[in-house]
N, C-alpha and C positions, 0 to 999 in steps of 0.2 A: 630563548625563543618561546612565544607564550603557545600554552599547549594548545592544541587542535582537538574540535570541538563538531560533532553532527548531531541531529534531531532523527532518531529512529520510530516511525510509527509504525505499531502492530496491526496488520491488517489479516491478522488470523481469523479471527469471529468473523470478517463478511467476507474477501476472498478466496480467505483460507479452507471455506466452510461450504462458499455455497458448490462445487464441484464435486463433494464429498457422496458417497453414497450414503454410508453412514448417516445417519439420522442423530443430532445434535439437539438435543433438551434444551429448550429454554432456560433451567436451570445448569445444565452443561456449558452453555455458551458463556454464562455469569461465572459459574465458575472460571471457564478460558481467560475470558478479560481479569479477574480478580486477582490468577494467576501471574497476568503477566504484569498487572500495575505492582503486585509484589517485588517483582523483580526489578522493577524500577523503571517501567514503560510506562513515560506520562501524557501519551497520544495513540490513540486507538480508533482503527475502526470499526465500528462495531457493528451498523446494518447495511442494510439494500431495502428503499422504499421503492420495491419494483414490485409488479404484480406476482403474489404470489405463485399460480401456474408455471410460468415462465421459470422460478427459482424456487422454486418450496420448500430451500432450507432457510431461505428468508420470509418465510409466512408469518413471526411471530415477531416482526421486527419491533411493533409499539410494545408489546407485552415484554420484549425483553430491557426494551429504555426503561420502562416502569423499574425495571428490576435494579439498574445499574444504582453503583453509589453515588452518592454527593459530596464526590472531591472539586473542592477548591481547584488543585494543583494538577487535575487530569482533564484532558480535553478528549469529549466522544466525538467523533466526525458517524456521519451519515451517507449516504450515495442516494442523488436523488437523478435520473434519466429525463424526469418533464416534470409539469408542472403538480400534476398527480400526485408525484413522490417528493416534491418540495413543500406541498401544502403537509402531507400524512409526517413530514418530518419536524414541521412550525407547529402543529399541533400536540407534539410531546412536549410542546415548553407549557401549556396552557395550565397543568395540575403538579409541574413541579420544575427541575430543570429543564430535563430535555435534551435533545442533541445537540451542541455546542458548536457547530460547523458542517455544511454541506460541500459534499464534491459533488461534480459534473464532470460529463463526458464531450468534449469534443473530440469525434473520431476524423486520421485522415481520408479513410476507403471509403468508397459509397457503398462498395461491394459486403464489405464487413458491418459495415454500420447501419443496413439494415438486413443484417443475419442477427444484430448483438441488438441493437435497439430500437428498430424499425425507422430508423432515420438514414436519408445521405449525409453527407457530411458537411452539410450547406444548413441541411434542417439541423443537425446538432449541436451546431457553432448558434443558430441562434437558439436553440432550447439552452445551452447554456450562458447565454447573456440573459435572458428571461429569469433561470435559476436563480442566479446567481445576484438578482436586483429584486429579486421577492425574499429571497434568504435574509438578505443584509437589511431589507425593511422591515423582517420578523425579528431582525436584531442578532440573527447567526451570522460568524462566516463563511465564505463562500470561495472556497479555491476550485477549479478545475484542472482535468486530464485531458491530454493530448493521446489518444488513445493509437496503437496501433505505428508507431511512431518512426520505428527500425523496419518496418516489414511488415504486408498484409498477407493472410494465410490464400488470400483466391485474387489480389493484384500481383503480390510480389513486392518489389524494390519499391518504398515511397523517397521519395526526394528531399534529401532534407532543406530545400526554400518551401519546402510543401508545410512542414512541422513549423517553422519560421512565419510562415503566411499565420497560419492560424493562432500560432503564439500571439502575433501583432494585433490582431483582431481581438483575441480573448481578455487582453491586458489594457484593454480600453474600458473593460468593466471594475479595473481594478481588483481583480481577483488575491485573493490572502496569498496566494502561490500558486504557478503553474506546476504542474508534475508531468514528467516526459516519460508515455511509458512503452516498455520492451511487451506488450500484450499478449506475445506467442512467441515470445523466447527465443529471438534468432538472432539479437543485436552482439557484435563485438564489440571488443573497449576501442578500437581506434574511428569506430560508428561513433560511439556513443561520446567521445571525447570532441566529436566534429558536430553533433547535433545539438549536445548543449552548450558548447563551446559557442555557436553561430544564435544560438538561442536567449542566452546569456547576454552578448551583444547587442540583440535586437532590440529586449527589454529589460535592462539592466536593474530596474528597479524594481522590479518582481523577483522575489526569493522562488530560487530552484528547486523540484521536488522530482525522485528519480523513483522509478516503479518496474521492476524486473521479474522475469520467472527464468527459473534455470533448465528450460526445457532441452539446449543443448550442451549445459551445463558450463556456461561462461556468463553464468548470472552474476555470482561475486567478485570474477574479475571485471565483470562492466560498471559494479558499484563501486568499486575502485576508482574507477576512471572516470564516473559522474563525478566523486568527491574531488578528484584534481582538478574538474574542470570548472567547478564552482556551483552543486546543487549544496544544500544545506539541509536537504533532509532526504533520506531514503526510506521505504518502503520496505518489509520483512515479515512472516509468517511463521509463528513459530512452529519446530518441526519442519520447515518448507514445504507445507500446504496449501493446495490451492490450485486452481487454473480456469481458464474462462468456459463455461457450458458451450460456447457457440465457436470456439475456436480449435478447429480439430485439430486433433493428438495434442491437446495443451497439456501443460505438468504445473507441478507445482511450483510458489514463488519462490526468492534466495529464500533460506532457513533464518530464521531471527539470530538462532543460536549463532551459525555459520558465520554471520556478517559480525556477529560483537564480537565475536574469537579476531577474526581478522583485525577490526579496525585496534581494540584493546595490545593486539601484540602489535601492532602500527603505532603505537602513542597517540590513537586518536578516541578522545575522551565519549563515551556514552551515558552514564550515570547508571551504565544497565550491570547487574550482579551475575554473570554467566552461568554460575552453578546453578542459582535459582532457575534459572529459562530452562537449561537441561532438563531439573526437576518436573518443569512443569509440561516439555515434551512428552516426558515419561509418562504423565498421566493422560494428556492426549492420546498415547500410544495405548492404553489400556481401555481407554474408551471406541476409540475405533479397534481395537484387534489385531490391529498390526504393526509393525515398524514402519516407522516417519523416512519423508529422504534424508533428513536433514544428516550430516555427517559427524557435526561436532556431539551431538547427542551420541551416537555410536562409540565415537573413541574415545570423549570426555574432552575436559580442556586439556590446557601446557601439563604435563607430567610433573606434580608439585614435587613428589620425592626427587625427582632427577634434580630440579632444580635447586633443592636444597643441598644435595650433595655437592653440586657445582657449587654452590656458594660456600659449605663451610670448604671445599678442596681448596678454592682463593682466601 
């Protein structure tokens, strides 16, 4: 049976980051990315071209693109909200690379979606078609989110023909990838198996993208259950940091660590080195001061001594 195979991008440096109190150096944040392409993370997100007020651990988003390396082999995504943040993102490629792919926000609540981005969800769906055809004309890609997907924090239950409608819409622009995501942490895997599952169907030719936080902490078993139902890449944090400013009592995303432990004792290939990630928790943890949620960083991985003994006892 040929091995099985997903696409993990690190969205620590701008999810992960901007809920943080902690204050994150521009050279910190360089550091964070460098850490994790170590480890074998070859897709990263790195900013938010939103107003800085609004997020101000995203204020130094062009100063930190400057920063970034110039790998071949690694892809920086961007988050652009409107046009604003789509131009300030096309304008990093002008004096070297630059940002390599812009996401968008289609949210489903009008409620949320103009607490999170001063949009209904009517105005979002077209800021990102807009996005998403200025990006691709500056020569980035351009995937979008389906924000808020399982649950809104002040509607409640969304529907999922609701996530389906918008999918259908958004994939007329041809987007690099939709990504469905759990935005406040409420979604279970038998949700999340029915939403992309119906999702999947609608627009079969768009590659799946799964986006979780573990707020009631069935973050990893819903990435589980995106994976059966046919996303190809999920979303992770290393540490499992993270949560959205404008979504109350939000927590942090799955842990990067948490989700490679799983899917690597699953036989499901990442190309990503777990000890490394650990490592590089650890030093997360030393720059904020405290301990991370993530768990696998806590206990470590599989028990190597145990396993060796099991193996020389056979």
């Amino acid at each position: 049976m040929a091995e099985r195979t997903i696409e993990i991008v690190e969205v620590g440096p701008r999810d992960g980051l901007q809920n943080e109190a902690v204050e994150f150096s521009t050279a910190d944040k360089l550091r964070l990315i460098n850490l994790a392409i170590e480890a074998g993370i070859r897709r990263l997100e790195v900013a938010s071209f939103v107003h800085p007020k609004l997020v101000p651990q995203m204020a130094d988003a062009e100063a930190l693109v400057a920063g970034l390396d110039d790998r071949p082999d690694v892809i920086y995504l961007g988050l652009a909200l409107n046009m604003r943040g789509v131009e300030r993102a096309a304008a990093t490629r002008s004096s070297g690379r630059g940002i390599d792919e812009i996401g968008c926000v289609a949210i489903t609540s009008d409620t949320f979606g103009q607490k999170n981005q001063g949009q209904t969800s009517a105005e979002s769906l077209a800021a990102s078609l807009e996005i998403m055809a200025f990006a691709k004309a500056e020569g980035m890609e351009a995937g979008v989110t389906i924000s808020a997907a399982y649950g809104c924090p002040f509607e409640g239950e969304i529907a999922p023909d609701r996530v389906v409608d918008l999918a259908k819409r958004l994939a007329d622009a041809e987007p690099c990838e939709i990504s469905i995501a759990d935005t406040i942490g409420v979604a279970v895997p038998a949700q999340v198996t029915d939403v992309i599952g119906k999702v999947k169907e609608a627009v079969p030719h768009i590659p799946l993208r799964a986006h979780f936080h573990n707020t009631r902490n069935t973050g990893i078993a819903n990435a589980w259950a995106a994976l059966e139902a046919g996303a190809v890449t999920i979303d992770a944090s290393l540490g499992g940091l993270g949560g959205c400013p404008f979504a109350p009592r939000a927590t942090g995303n799955i842990a990067t660590e948490d989700l490679v432990y799983m899917l690597q004792r699953s036989g499901v290939e990442t190309g990503i080195d777990l000890d490394k990630l650990i490592s590089a928790t650890g030093w997360v943890q030393g720059v904020l001061g405290r301990q991370t949620p993530a768990m696998v960083s806590q206990a470590g991985g599989f028990p190597k001594a145990a396993a060796a003994e099991k193996n020389a006892a056979e």
